[in-house]
C-alpha positions as CSV (number, residue, x, y, z in Angstrom):
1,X,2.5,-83.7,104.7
2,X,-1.0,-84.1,103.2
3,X,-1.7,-87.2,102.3
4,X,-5.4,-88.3,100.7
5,X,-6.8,-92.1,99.9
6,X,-8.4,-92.6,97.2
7,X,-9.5,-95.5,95.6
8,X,-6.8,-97.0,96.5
9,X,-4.4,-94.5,95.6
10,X,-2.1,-92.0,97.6
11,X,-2.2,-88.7,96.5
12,X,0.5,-86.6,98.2
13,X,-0.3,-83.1,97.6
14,X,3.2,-81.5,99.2
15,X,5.3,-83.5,96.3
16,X,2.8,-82.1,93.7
17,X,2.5,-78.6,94.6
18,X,5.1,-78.0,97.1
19,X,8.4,-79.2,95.1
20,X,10.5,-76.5,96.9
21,X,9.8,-77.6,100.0
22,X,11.7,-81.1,98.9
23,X,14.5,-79.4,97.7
24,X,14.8,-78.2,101.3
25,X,14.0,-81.3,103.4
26,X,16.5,-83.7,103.6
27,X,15.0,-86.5,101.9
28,X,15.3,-89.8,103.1
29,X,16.1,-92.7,100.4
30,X,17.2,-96.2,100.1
31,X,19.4,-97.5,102.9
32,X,18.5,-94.4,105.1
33,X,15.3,-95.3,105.6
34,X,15.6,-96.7,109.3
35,X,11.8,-97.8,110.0
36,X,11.3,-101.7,109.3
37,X,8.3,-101.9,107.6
38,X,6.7,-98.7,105.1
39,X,3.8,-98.2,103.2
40,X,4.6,-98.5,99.3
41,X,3.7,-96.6,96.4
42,X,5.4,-98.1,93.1
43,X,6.6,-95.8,90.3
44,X,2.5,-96.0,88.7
45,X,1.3,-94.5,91.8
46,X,-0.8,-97.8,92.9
47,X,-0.3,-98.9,96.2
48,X,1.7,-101.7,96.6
49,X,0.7,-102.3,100.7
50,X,2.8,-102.7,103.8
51,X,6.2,-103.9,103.1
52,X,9.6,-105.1,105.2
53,X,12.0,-101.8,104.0
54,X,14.7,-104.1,102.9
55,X,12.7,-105.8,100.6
56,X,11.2,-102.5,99.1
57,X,14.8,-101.6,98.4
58,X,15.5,-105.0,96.2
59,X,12.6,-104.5,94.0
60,X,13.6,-101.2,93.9
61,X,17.2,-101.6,92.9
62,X,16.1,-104.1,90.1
63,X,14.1,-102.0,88.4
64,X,17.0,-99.5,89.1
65,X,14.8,-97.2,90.9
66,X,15.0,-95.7,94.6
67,X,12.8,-95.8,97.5
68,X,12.0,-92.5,98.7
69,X,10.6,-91.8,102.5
70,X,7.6,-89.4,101.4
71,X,5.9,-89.2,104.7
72,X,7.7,-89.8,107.3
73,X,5.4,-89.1,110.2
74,X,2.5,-91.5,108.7
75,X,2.1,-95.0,110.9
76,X,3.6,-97.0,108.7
77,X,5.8,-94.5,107.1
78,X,5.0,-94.0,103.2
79,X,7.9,-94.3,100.6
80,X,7.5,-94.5,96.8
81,X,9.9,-96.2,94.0
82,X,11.3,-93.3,92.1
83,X,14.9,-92.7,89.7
84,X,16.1,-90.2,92.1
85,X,18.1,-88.8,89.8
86,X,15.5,-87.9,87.6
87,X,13.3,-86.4,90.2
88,X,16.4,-84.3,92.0
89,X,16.9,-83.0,88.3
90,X,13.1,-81.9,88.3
91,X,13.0,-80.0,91.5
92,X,16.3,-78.5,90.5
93,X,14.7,-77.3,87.4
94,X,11.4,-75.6,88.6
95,X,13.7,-74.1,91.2
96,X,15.4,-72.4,88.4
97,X,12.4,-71.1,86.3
98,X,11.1,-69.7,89.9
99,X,13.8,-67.7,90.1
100,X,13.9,-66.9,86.2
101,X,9.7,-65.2,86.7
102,X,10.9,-64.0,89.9
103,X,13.4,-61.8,88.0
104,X,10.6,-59.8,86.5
105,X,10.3,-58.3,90.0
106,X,14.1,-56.5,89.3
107,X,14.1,-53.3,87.4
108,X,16.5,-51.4,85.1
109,X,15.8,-47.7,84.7
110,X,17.1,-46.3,81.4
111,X,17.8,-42.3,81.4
112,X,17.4,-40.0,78.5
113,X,17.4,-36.3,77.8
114,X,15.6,-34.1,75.5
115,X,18.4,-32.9,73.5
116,X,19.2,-37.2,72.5
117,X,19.7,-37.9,68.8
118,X,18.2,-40.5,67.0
119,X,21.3,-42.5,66.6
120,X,21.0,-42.5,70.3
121,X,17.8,-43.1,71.4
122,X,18.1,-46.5,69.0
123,X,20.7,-47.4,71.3
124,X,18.8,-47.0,74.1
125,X,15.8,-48.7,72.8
126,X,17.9,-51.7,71.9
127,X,19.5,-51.4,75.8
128,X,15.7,-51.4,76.8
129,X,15.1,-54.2,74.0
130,X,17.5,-56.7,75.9
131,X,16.4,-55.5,79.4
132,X,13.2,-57.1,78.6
133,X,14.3,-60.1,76.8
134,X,16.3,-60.9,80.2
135,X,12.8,-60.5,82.1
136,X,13.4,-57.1,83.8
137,X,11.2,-54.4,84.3
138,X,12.3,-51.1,82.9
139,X,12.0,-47.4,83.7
140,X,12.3,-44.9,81.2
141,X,12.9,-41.6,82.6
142,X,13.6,-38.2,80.5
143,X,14.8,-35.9,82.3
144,X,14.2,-31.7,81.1
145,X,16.2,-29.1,82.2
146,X,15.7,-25.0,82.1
147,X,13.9,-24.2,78.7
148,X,12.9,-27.8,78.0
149,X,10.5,-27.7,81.0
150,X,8.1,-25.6,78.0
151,X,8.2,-28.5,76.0
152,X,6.8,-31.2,77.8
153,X,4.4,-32.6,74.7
154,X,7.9,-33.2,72.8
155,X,8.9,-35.1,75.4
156,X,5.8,-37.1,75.4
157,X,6.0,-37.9,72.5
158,X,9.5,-38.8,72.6
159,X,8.6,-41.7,75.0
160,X,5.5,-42.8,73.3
161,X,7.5,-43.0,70.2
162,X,10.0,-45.9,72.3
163,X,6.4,-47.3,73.7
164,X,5.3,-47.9,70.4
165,X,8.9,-49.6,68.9
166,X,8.7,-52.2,72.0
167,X,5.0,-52.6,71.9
168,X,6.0,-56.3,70.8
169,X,8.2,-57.0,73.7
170,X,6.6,-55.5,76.4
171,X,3.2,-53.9,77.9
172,X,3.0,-50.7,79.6
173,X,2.8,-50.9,83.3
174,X,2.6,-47.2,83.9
175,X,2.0,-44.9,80.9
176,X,4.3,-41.6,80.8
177,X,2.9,-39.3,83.5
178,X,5.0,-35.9,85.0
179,X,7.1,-36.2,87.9
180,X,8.6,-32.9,88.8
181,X,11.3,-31.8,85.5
182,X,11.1,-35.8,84.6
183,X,8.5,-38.0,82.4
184,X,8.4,-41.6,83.7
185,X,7.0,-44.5,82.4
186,X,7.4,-47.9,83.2
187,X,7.3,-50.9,81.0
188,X,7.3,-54.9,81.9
189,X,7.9,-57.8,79.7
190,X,4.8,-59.7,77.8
């Protein structure tokens, strides 16, 4: 735990940029707190000084607030009035917009051929369309078989043309390039 002074004021850097690691950590609050005396911080952030534990915890409860054991380790041990409830719900929320940008990292390949109507390839734009909304990463591959292998500008242009329809939901990560009898390209989410 990183803990600074100054000016009179705690600054606890794991809290602030380390949330995660709270979620973790069995946090110690309230009547679990076994030392007898802690540091406290009040709900402001000013320090409040050295304080008996039990006492901490009545001016906690009648403010109906928690005291939280931040730093253990420290000599006195550091706690801070927080709503506990309020701070669980916090963690518990960047925990799940972590995971929501981490979802970017997933892909979804879409497949098409050259022979694909229009009615089609719509439908597979709007496919692509929701893949993005949802945060994934998608492939577009069109695959050319026998006589379509002589054609490969058409096919180009057949994936430039779905580029340019999702231009407003998504940036080109690798722009259509030849693999073999396939066109790839791969496109994330703005």
């Amino acid at each position: 735990m990183n803990i600074h002074i100054v000016c009179d004021k705690i600054i606890l850097l794991d809290i602030f940029y380390n949330p995660e690691e709270m979620i973790k950590k069995n946090v110690k609050i309230n009547w679990q707190i076994t030392s007898p005396v802690i540091f406290l911080i009040d709900e402001n952030g000013k320090s409040v000084g050295v304080t008996d534990t039990k006492i901490a915890i009545q001016k906690a409860q009648e403010k109906n607030l928690d005291v939280m054991l931040v730093a253990e380790k420290a000599n006195p041990p550091v706690a801070k009035l927080i709503d506990f409830g309020k701070y669980k719900y916090k963690l518990e929320k960047l925990s799940r917009n972590q995971k929501n940008k981490n979802r970017s990292s997933e892909s979804k390949e879409i497949q098409l051929r050259m022979k694909i109507s229009d009615h089609d390839l719509k439908i597979k734009s709007d496919k692509i369309k929701d893949f993005l909304k949802k945060r994934y990463k998608v492939k577009i591959t069109l695959k050319m078989m026998g006589r379509e292998m002589q054609f490969t500008n058409l096919a180009f242009e057949k994936i430039q043309s779905i580029i340019n329809d999702l231009k407003e939901f998504a940036k080109v990560e690798s722009f259509p390039k030849r693999e073999g009898n396939r066109i790839v390209a791969q496109l994330v989410p703005k």
